[in-house]
C-alpha positions as CSV (number, residue, x, y, z in Angstrom):
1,X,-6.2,-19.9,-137.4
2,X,-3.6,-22.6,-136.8
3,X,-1.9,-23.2,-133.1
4,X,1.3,-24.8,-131.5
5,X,1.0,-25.8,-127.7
6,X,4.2,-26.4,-126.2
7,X,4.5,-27.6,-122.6
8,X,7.2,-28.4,-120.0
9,X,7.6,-31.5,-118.2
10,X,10.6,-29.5,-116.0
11,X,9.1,-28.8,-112.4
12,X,11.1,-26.1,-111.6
13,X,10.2,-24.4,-114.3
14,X,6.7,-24.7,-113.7
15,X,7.0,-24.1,-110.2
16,X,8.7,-20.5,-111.0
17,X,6.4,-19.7,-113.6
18,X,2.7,-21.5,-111.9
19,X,3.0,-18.0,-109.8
20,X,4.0,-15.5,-111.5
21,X,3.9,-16.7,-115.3
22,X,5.5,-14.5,-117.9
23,X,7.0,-12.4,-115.1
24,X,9.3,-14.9,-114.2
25,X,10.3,-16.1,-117.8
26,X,13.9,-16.1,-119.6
27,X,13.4,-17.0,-123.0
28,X,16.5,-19.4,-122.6
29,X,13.8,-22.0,-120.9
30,X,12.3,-22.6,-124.1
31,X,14.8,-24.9,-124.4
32,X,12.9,-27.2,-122.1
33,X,9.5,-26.8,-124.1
34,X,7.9,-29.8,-126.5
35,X,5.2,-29.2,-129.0
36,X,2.6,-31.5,-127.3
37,X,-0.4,-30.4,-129.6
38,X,-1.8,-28.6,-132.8
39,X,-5.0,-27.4,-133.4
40,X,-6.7,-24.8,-135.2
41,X,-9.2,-22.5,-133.4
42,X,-11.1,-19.2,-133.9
43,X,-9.1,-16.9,-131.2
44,X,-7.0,-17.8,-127.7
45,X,-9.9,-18.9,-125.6
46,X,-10.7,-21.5,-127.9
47,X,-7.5,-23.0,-127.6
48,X,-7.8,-22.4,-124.1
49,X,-10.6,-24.2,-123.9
50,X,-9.8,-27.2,-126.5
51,X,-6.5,-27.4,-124.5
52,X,-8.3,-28.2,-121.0
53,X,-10.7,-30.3,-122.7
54,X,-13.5,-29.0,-123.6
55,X,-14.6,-26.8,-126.8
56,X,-14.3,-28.4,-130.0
57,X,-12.2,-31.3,-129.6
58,X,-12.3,-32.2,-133.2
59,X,-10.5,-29.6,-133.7
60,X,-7.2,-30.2,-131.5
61,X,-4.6,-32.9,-132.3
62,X,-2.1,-34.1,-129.6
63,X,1.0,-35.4,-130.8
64,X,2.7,-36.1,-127.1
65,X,1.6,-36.9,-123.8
66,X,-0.2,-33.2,-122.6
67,X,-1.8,-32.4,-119.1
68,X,-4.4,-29.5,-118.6
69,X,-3.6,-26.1,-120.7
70,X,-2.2,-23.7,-117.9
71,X,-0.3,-20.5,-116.6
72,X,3.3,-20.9,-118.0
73,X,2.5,-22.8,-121.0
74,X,3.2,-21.7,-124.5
75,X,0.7,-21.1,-127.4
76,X,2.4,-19.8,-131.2
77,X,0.4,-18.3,-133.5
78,X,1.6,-20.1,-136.7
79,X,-0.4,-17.5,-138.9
80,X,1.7,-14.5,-137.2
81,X,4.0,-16.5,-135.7
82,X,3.4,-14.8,-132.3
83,X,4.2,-16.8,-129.3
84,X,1.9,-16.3,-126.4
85,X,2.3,-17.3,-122.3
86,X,-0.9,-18.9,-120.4
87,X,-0.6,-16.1,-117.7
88,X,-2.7,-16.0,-114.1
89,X,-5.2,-13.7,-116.1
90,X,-5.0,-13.8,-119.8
91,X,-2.0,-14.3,-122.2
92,X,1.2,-12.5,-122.4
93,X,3.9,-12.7,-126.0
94,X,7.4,-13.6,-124.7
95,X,10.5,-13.8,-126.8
96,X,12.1,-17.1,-127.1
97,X,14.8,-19.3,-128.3
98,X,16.1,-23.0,-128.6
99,X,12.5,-23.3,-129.5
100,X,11.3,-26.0,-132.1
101,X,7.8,-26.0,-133.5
């Protein structure tokens, strides 16, 4: 399966959402999100993985400067188009706009 990593370089947003992740999210902070990788992957954890440098790293393509896969980043599915939130134990899908992949 394919995957879109999108990160945030805002620091209050990643402040708000370190702690609580997709409990504090309002999909109008998309906005503030970059595409900073693609890679394709067998499930979550591999991204997960790939995305904190380790795994398969054949297999994962940075596009923009990226830092450590972690809680309040975004993962999309693009094979369901799902869009998925690094939470502080497992993933959570959040709705979203202003969004571009």
């Amino acid at each position: 399966m394919k995957f879109n990593i999108f990160q945030t370089r805002d620091s209050e947003i990643r402040r708000e959402l370190t702690f609580d992740g997709s409990e504090s999210w309002e999909p109008t902070m998309a906005s503030k999100y970059m595409k900073v990788a693609m890679c394709e992957a067998s499930n979550l954890e591999d991204v997960f993985h790939m995305g904190n440098g380790y795994g398969d790293q054949t297999q994962i393509q940075r596009i923009a400067d990226m830092y450590s896969l972690s809680v309040g980043d975004l993962v999309e599915c693009v094979d369901t188009g799902d869009m998925l939130m690094v939470d502080p134990e497992g993933w959570t899908a959040v709705s979203y706009y202003g969004l571009e992949a």
